[in-house]
C-alpha positions in Angstrom: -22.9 11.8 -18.4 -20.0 13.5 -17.5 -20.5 17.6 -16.6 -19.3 19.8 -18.9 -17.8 22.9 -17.5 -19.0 26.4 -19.0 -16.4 28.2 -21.0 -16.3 31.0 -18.3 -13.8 34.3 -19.3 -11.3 32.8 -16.3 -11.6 29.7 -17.9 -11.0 30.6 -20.9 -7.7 32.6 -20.2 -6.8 29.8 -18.5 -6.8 27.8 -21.3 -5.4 30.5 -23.7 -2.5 30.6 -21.1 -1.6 27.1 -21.3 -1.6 27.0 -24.9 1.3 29.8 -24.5 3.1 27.9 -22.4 3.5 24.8 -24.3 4.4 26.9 -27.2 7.3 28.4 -25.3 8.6 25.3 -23.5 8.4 23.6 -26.9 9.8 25.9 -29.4 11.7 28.6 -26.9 12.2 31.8 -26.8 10.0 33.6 -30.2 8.3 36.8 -31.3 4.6 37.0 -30.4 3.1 36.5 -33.9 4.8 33.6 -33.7 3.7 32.8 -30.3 -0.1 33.8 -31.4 0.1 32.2 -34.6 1.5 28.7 -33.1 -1.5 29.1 -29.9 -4.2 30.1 -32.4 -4.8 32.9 -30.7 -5.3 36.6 -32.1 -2.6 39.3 -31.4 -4.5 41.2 -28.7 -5.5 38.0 -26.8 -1.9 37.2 -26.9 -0.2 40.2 -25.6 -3.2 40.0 -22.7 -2.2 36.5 -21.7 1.7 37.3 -22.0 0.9 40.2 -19.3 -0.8 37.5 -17.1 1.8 35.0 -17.7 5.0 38.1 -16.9 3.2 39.3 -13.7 3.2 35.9 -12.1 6.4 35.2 -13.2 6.4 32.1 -16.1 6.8 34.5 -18.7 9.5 37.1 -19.6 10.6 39.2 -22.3 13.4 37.9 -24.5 15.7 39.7 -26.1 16.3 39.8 -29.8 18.8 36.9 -30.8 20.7 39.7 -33.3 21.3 41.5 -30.1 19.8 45.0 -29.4 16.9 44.0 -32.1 17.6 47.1 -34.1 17.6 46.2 -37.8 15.7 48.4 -39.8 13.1 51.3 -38.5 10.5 50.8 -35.8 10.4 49.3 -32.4 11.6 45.3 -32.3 9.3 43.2 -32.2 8.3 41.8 -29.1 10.2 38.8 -27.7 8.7 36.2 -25.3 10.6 33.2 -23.4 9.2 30.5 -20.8 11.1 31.5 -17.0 12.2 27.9 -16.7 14.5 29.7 -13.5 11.5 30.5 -12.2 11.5 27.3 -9.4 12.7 24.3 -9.0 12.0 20.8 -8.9 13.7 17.7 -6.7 14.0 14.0 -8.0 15.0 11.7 -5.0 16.0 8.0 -5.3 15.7 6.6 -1.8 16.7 2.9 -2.1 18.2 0.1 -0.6 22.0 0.5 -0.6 22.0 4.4 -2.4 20.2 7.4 -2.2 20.9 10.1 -5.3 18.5 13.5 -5.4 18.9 16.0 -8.4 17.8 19.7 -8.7 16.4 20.7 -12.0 15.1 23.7 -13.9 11.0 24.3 -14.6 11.7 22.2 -17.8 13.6 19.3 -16.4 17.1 20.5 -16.8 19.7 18.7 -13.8 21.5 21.8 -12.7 23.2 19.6 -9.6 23.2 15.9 -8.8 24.1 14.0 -5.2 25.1 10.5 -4.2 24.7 9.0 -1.0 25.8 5.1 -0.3 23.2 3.8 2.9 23.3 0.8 5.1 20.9 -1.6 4.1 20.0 -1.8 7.8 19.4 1.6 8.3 16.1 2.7 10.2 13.2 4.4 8.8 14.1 7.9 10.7 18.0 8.0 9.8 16.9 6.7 5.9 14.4 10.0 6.1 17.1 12.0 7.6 19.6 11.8 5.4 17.1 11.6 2.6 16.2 15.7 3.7 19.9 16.5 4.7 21.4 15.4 1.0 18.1 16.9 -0.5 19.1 20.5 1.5 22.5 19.7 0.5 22.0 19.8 -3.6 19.7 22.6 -3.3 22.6 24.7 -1.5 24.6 23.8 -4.3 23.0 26.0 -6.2 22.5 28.6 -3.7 18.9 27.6 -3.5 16.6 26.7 -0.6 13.1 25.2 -0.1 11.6 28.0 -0.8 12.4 27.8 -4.4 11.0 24.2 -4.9 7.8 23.6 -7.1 7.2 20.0 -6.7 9.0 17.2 -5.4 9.3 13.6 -7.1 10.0 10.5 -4.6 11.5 7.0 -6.0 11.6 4.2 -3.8 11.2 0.0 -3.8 8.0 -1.0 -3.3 4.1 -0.6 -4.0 2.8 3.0 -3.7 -0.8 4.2 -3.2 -1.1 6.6 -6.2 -3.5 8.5 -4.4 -1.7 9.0 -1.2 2.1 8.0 -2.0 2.0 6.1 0.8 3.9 3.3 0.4 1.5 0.0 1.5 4.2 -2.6 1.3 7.6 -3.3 1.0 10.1 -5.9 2.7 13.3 -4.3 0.9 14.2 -1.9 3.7 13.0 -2.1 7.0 9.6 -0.3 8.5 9.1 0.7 5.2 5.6 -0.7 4.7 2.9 1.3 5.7 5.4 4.4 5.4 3.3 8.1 4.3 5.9 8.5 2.7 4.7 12.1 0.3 3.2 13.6 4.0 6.7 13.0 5.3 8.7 15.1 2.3 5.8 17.3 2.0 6.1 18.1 5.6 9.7 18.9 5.4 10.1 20.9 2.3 6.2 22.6 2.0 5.1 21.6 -1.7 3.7 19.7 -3.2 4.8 15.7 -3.7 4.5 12.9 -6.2 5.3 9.0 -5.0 6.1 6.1 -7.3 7.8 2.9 -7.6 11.4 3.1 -8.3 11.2 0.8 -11.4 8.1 2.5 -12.9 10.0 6.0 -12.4 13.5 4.2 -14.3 11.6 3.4 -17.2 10.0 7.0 -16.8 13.7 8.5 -17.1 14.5 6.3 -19.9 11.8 6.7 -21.8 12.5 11.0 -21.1 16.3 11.3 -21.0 17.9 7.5 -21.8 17.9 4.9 -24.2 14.0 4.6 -24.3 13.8 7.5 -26.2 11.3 8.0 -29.0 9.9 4.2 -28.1 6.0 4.0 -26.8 6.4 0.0 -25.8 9.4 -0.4 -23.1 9.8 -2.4 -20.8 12.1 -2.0 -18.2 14.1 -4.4 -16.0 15.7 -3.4 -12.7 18.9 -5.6 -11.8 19.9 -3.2 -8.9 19.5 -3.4 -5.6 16.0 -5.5 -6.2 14.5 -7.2 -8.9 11.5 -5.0 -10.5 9.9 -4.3 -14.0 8.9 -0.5 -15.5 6.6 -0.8 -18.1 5.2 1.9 -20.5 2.3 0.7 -23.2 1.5 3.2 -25.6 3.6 6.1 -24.3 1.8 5.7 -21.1 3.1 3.9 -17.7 1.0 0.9 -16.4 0.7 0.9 -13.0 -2.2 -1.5 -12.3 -5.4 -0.8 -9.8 -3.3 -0.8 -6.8 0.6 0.8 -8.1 1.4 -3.1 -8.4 2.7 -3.5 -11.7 6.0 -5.1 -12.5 6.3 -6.0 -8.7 9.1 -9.0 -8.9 8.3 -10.8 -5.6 7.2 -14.0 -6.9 10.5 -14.6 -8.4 11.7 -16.3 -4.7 8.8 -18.9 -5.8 10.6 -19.7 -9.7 12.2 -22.7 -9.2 13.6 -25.3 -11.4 11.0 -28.5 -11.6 13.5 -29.9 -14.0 16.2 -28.0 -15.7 16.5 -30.4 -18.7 13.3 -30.2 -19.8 11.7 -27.3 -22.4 12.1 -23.9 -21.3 14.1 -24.8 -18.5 16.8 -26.1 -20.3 16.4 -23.9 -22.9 17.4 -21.0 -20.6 20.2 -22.9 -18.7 21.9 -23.4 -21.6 22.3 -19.6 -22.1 22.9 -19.1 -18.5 25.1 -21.8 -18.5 27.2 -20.6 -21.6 27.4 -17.3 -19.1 28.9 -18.2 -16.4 31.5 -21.2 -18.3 32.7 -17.1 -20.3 32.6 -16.0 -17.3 35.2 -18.4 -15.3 37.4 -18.5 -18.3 38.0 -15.3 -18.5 38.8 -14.8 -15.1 36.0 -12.3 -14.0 33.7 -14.5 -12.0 34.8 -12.3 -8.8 34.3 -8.9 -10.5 32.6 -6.0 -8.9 30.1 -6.5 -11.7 29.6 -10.3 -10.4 29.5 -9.3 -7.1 27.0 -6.6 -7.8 24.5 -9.1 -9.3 25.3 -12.2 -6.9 23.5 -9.9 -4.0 20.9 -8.7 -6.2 19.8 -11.8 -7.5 19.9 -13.0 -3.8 16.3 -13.9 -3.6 16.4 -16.1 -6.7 18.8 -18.4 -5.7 19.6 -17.8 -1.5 23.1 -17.0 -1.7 23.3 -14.6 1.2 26.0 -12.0 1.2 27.6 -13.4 4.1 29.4 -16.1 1.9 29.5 -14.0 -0.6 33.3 -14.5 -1.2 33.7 -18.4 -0.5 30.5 -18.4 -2.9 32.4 -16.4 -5.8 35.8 -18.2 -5.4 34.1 -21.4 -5.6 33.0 -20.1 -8.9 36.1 -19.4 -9.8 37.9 -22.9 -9.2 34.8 -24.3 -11.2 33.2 -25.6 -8.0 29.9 -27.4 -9.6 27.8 -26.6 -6.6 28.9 -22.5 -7.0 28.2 -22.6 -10.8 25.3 -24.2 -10.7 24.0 -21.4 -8.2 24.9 -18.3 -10.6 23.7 -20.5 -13.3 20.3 -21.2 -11.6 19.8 -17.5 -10.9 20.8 -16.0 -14.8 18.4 -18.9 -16.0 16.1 -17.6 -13.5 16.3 -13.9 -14.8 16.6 -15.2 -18.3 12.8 -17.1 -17.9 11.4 -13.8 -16.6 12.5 -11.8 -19.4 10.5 -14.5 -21.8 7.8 -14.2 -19.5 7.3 -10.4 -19.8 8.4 -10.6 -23.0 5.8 -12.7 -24.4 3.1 -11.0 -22.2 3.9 -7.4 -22.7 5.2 -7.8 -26.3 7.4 -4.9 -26.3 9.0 -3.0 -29.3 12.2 -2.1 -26.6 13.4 -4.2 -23.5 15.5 -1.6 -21.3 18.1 -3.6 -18.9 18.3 -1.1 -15.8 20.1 -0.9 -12.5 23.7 -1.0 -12.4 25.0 -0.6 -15.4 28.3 -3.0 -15.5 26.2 -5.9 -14.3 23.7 -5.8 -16.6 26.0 -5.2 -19.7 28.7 -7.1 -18.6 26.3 -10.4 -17.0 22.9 -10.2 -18.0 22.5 -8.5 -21.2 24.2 -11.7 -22.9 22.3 -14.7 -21.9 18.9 -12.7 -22.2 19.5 -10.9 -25.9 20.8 -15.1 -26.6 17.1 -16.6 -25.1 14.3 -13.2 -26.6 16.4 -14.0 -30.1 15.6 -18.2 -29.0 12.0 -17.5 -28.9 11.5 -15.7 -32.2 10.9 -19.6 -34.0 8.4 -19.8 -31.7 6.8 -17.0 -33.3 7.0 -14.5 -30.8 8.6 -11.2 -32.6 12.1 -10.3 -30.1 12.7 -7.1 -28.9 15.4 -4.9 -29.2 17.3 -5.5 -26.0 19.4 -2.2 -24.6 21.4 -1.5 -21.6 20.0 1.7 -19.7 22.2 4.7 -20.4 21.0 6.7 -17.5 22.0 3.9 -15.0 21.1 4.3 -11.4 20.5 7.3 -11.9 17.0 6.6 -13.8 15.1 6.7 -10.7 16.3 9.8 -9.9 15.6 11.1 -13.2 12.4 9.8 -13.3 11.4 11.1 -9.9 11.8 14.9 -11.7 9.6 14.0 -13.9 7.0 12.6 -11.8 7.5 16.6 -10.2 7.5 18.8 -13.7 4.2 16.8 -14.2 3.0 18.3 -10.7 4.0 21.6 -11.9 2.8 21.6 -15.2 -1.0 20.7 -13.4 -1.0 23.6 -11.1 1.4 26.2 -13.3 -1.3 28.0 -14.3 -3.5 28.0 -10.6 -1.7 31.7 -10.1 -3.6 33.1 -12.7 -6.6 32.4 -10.8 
């Protein structure tokens, strides 16, 4: 039987305190018989928990929204506001080809953004290097400094130990696995740090700031610089016993026993239909195409180094070169019916770069989740991410404001 702690006075103000708090973040600035009446708390309780909550600094007294609060006789009523200036918070996307931090507010408000493009081949140190130096460099951007920072949210490719935020393996960027990688950010900045898997903290952002909003069954699908899955299930994110969850590296293992045959042909076809639009209309050597040819690289072994003679032979309708991009859109298509049918979601979220996926893949998998609803499996609603690559980040400040929102209160103590 779990122990059941006593209702101590410290506890209790505790408790009373946070109720405050989530009144103000929620419904902003307010009188305090609002404030009490929202809480449940009485009027003298109140004002004693607003005095705790103004000497540590969360709280402060608002001003009267007609101005000087002077209407009629008597003193204005007390006004009380959450100090959402009162730190900061860091989101920071390290991955593959980018890195992208933002800065928020104490209620997840972006008050500067950077973008960094990195070398694939780039060592651990220099990735963690410049990882602190643009971090340093947003902050200074709005004349802040470590000092200020509350919590710190971390994105990267991989699988991450919850506990630790180490990350225990990942062959996406190199001496990666095995990386501590939360004792390494908390070390340079000197607060507190959350780690998590890039696609679980996209689907995070989505869910917070994007197209995912308002929906409690998302799944998200990373077409960026890996392949990867977010998935939330009941408003909450599924990471798994080990952070594991939505980990895409089987996909090097899909291959075609025989493309005419059931589901293999059935998500050819679509693939197929793709690429023919594709080469019609002239775009088969787009950025977009490009963008997706290297990210789909371990589905069908293109490697970048051909990358052009590859594309241009998809231009001149080379059948070797079609069937390639053809093999790896049938490839993604036959994962998206795989998650689909497992997870069963009411919203399927396409991340990652934003003109691939709405230009390439959003086609040929809306075609093959609308193919499968005779088969009585209910289709999503399919979406392109409005956040972009810049869900991770987003996410990341998140996984930080929950940090905060934990140990807000510990001043009290």
């Amino acid at each position: 039987m779990a122990r059941v702690e006593p209702a101590t006075p410290p506890l209790l103000r505790r408790l009373n305190a946070g109720r405050v708090l989530d009144v103000l973040r929620t419904h902003g600035p307010q009188n305090v018989t609002d404030v009490a009446t929202r809480a449940g708390l009485s009027r003298a309780t109140l004002d004693a928990v607003a005095d705790d909550l103004i000497r540590v600094g969360l709280v402060a007294e608002a001003t009267s929204p007609t101005g000087d609060g002077a209407r009629g006789r008597g003193r204005p009523p007390r006004r009380l506001r959450f100090r959402a200036e009162g730190g900061r918070l860091l989101g920071i996307d390290i991955g593959v080809y980018r890195l992208e931090v933002v800065v928020t507010d104490l209620v997840g408000t972006p008050l500067a953004t950077r973008v960094r493009q990195l070398d694939p081949t780039m060592t651990r140190p220099r990735r963690l290097r410049a990882a602190r130096q643009l971090s340093t460099a947003v902050l200074e951007d709005i004349d802040a400094t470590a000092a200020d920072l509350r919590a710190i949210g971390v994105g990267t490719p991989g699988i991450v130990d919850g506990e630790t935020g180490s990350v225990t393996f990942c062959n996406a960027m190199p001496g990666w696995s095995g990386l501590a990688l939360a004792a390494e950010v908390r070390n340079a900045f000197g607060c507190t740090v959350a780690v998590e898997n890039d696609a679980n903290l996209a689907v995070v952002g989505e869910c917070w700031k994007g197209a995912a909003r308002g929906f409690d069954d998302v799944v998200l699908l990373m077409a960026g610089e890996r392949i990867g899955a977010g998935i939330v299930i009941g408003g909450s994110l599924v990471r798994g016993k080990r952070g594991g969850t939505g980990e895409m590296t089987f996909l090097g293992m899909l291959r075609d026993s025989n493309p005419t045959e059931g589901i293999q042909e059935f998500v050819h076809t679509a693939a197929r239909r793709q690429v023919d639009h594709l080469v019609a209309g002239g775009d088969a050597r787009s950025d977009a195409v490009r963008t997706l040819v290297r990210d789909l690289e371990p589905l069908h072994g293109v490697h970048v180094g051909n990358l052009d003679t590859m594309l241009a032979s998809v231009q001149r309708g080379k059948a070797t070169a079609l069937r390639q991009l053809e093999t790896a859109l049938a490839r993604l298509c036959a994962v998206s019916i795989a998650v689909t049918t497992l997870i069963s979601p009411e919203l399927f979220v396409l991340g990652g770069r934003a003109p691939a996926a709405e230009e390439l893949i959003l086609p040929p998998i809306v075609e093959v989740l609308h193919g499968i609803s005779g088969a009585g499996v209910e289709p999503p609603q399919v979406v392109v991410s409005s956040l972009g690559e810049s869900a991770v980040a987003l996410g990341a400040a998140h996984k930080a404001l929950d940090l905060v929102e934990a140990t807000l209160l510990d001043a009290l103590a």
